[in-house]
C-alpha positions as CSV (number, residue, x, y, z in Angstrom):
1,X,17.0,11.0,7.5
2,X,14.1,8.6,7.0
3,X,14.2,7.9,11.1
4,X,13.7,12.0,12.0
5,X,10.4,11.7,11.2
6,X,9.6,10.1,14.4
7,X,8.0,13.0,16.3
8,X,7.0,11.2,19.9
9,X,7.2,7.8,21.2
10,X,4.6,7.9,24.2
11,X,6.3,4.7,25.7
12,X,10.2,4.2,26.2
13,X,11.3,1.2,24.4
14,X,12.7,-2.1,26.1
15,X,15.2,-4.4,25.4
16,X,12.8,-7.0,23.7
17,X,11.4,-5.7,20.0
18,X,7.7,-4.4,20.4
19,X,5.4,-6.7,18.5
20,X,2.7,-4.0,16.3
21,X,-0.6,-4.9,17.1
22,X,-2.8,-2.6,15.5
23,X,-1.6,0.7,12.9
24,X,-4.3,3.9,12.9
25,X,-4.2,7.4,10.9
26,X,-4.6,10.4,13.1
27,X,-4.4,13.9,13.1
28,X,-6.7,15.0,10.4
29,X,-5.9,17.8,8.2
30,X,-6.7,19.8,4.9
31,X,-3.2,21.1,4.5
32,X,-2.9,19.1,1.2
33,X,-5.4,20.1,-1.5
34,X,-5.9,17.0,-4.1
35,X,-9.1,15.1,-2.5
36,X,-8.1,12.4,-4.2
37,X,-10.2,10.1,-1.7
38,X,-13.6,12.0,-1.7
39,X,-12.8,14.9,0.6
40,X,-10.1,17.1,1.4
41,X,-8.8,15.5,4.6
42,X,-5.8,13.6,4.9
43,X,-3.6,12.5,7.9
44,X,-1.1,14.2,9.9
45,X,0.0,11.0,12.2
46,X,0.3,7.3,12.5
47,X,-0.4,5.7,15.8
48,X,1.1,2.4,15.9
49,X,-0.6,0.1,19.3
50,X,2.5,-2.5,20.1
51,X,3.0,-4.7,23.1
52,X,4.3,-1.9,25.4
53,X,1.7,0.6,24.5
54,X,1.3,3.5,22.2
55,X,3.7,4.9,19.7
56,X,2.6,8.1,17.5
57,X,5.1,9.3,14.4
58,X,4.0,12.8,13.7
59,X,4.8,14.2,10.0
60,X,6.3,17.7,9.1
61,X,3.9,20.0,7.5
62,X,5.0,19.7,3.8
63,X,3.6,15.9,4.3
64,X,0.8,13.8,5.0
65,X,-0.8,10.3,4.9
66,X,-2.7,10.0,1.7
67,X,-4.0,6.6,2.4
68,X,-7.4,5.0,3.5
69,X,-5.9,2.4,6.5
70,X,-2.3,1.2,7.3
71,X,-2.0,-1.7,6.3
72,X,0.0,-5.0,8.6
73,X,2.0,-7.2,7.0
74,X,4.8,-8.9,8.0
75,X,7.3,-8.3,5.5
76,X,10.7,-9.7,7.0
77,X,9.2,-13.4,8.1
78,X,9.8,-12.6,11.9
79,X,6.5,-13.1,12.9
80,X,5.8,-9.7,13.3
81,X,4.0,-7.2,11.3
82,X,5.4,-3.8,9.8
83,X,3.0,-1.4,8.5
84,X,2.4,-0.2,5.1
85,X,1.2,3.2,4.0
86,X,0.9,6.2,1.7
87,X,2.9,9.0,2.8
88,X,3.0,11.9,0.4
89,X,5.5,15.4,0.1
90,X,3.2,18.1,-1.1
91,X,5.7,18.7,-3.9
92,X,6.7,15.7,-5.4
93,X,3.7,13.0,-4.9
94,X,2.9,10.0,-3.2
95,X,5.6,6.9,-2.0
96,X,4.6,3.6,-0.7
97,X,6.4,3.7,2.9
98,X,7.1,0.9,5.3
99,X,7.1,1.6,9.4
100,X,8.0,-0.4,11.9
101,X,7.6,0.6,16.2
102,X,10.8,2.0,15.5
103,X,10.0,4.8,12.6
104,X,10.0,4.8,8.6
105,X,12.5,2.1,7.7
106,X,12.2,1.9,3.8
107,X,10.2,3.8,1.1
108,X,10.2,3.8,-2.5
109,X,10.7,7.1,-4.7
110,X,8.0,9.7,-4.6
111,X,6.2,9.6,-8.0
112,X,7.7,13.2,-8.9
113,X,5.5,15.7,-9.0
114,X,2.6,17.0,-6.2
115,X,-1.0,15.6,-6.9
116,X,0.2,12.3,-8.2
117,X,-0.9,9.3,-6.0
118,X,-0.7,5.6,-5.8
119,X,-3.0,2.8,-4.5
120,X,-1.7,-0.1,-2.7
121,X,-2.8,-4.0,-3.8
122,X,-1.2,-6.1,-0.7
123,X,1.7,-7.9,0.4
124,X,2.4,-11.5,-0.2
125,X,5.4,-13.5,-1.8
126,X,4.3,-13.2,-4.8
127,X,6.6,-16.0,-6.8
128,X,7.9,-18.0,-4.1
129,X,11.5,-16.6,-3.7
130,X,10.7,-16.6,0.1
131,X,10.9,-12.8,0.1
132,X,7.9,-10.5,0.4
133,X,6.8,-8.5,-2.9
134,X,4.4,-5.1,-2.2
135,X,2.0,-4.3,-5.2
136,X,0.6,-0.9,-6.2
137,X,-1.5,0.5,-9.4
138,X,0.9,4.0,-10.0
139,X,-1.3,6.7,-10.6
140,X,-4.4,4.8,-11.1
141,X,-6.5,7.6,-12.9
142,X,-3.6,8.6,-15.2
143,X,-0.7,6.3,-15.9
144,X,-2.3,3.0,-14.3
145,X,1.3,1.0,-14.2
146,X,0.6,-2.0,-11.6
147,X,4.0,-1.8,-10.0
148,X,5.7,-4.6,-7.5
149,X,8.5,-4.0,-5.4
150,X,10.5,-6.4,-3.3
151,X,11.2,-5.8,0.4
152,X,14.5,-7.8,1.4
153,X,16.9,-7.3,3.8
154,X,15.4,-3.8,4.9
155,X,15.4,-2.4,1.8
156,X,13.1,-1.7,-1.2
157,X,13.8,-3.0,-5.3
158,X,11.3,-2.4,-7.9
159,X,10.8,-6.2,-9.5
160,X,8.5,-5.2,-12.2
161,X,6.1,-3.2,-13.6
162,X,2.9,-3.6,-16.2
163,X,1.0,-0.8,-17.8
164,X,-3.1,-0.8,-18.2
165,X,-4.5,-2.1,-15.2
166,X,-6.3,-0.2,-12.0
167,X,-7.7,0.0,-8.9
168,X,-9.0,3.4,-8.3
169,X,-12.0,5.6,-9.4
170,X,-11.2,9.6,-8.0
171,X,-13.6,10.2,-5.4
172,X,-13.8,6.7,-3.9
173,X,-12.9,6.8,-0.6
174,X,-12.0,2.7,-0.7
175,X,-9.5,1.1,-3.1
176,X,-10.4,-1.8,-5.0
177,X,-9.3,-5.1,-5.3
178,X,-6.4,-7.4,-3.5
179,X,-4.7,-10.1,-3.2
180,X,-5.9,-13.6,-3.2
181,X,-4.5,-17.3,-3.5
182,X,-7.0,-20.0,-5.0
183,X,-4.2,-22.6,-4.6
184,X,-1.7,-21.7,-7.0
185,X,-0.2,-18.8,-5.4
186,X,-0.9,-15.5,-4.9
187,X,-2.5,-13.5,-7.7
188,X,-3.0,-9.7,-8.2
189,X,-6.8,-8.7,-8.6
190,X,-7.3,-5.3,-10.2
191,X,-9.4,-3.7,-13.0
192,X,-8.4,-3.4,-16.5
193,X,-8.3,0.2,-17.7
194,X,-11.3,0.9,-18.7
195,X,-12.9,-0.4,-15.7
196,X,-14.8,-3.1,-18.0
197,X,-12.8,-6.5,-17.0
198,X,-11.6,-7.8,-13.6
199,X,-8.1,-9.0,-14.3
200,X,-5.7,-11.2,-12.5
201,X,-2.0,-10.9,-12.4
202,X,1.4,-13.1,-11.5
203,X,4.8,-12.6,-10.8
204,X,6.6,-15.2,-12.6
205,X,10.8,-15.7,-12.9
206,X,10.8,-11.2,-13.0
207,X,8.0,-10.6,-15.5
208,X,4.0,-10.0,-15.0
209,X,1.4,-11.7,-17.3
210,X,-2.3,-11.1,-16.7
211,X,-5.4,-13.2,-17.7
212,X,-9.2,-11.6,-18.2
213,X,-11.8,-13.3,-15.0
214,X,-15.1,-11.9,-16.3
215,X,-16.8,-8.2,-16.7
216,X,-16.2,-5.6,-14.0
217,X,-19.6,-3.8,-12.9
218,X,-19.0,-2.7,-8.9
219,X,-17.3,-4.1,-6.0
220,X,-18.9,-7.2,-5.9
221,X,-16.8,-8.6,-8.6
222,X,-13.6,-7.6,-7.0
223,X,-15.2,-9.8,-4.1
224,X,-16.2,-12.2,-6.1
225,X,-12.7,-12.8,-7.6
226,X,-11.4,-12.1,-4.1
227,X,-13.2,-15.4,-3.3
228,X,-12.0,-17.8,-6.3
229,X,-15.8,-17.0,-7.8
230,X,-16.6,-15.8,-11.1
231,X,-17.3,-12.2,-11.3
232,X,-20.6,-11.7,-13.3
């Protein structure tokens, strides 16, 4: 089911797994009305560059990519990257979706209802299981539920969740904040709620705690935090 959405593979595959090198949206299109990011296109395609040339997964019309970038990470510890991205059904919201060079391979749920987005933090092992954890803020203009998920054997668990937090103003067409590691492992870097405080967040032993790093005023504190500074 997941796999059908592979449309064309403009190279045939070989014996040896392609290595992704780079991950572009394409195919621009209004056929999704919510403008989330600042204007009223989405993305109809993903074009995925590997070591044996181009592959392009083209979406069914009640679809689209809802998303700023695909992101690369690799998730499974091959030395490889997958690709993470927004993919959203026109009637039930956005999921966070992983591709590979061979298709979709794992997605979480759609959030439920059409108009409802998410905004992706990063990827990182997050408390040191050896696993890969994903992060997203859940509807960041409504419910703002920092979420992480745990990608493992091909598959996607939700590890846990944390209300109150954001990363996402409507109308900007970039999403705030990251990931970053200033020697004692990664932490989550997103706005508080109000948009006043830049907070940083852990995954410890299941649960999420979060500490205040100084006022939020633009982007330059995220970057600031981003770079073991304090914003100000």
């Amino acid at each position: 089911m997941i796999r059908a959405l592979v449309a064309a593979a403009l190279v045939a595959t070989s014996a040896c797994a392609e290595k992704i090198n780079s991950a572009t949206y394409a195919a621009p299109t209004d056929r999704y009305a919510h403008g989330i990011l600042g204007d009223a296109i989405e993305w109809g395609e993903l074009r995925l560059q590997t070591d044996n040339g181009t592959r392009i997964f083209t979406l069914p019309p009640s679809r689209v990519f809802e998303d700023v970038a695909p992101r690369l990470a690799d998730l499974d510890g091959d030395g490889a990257p997958e690709v993470i991205v927004v993919e959203t059904l026109q009637t039930a919201g956005a999921q966070l979706a992983i591709y590979d060079e061979t298709g979709k391979i794992a997605a979480t749920p759609h959030i439920g209802r059409t108009n409802r987005w998410l905004a992706p933090i990063g990827a990182a092992d997050m408390d040191g299981d050896g696993t890969t954890e994903i992060a997203y803020i859940d509807r960041p203009h409504l419910a703002r539920i920092l979420r992480v998920w745990r990608f493992d054997n091909g598959r996607l668990s939700e590890v846990a969740s944390l209300s109150g937090l954001t990363n996402h103003r409507i109308g900007e067409r970039d999403i705030g904040g990251g990931i970053r590691d200033c020697g004692d492992g990664p932490e989550m870097i997103t706005a508080n709620a109000d948009w006043t405080r830049v907070m940083a967040t852990v995954l410890r032993n299941g649960q999420l705690s979060t500490r205040d790093l100084g006022p939020h005023r633009n982007r330059a504190s995220f970057s600031a935090a981003l770079a073991c500074r304090t914003p100000g």
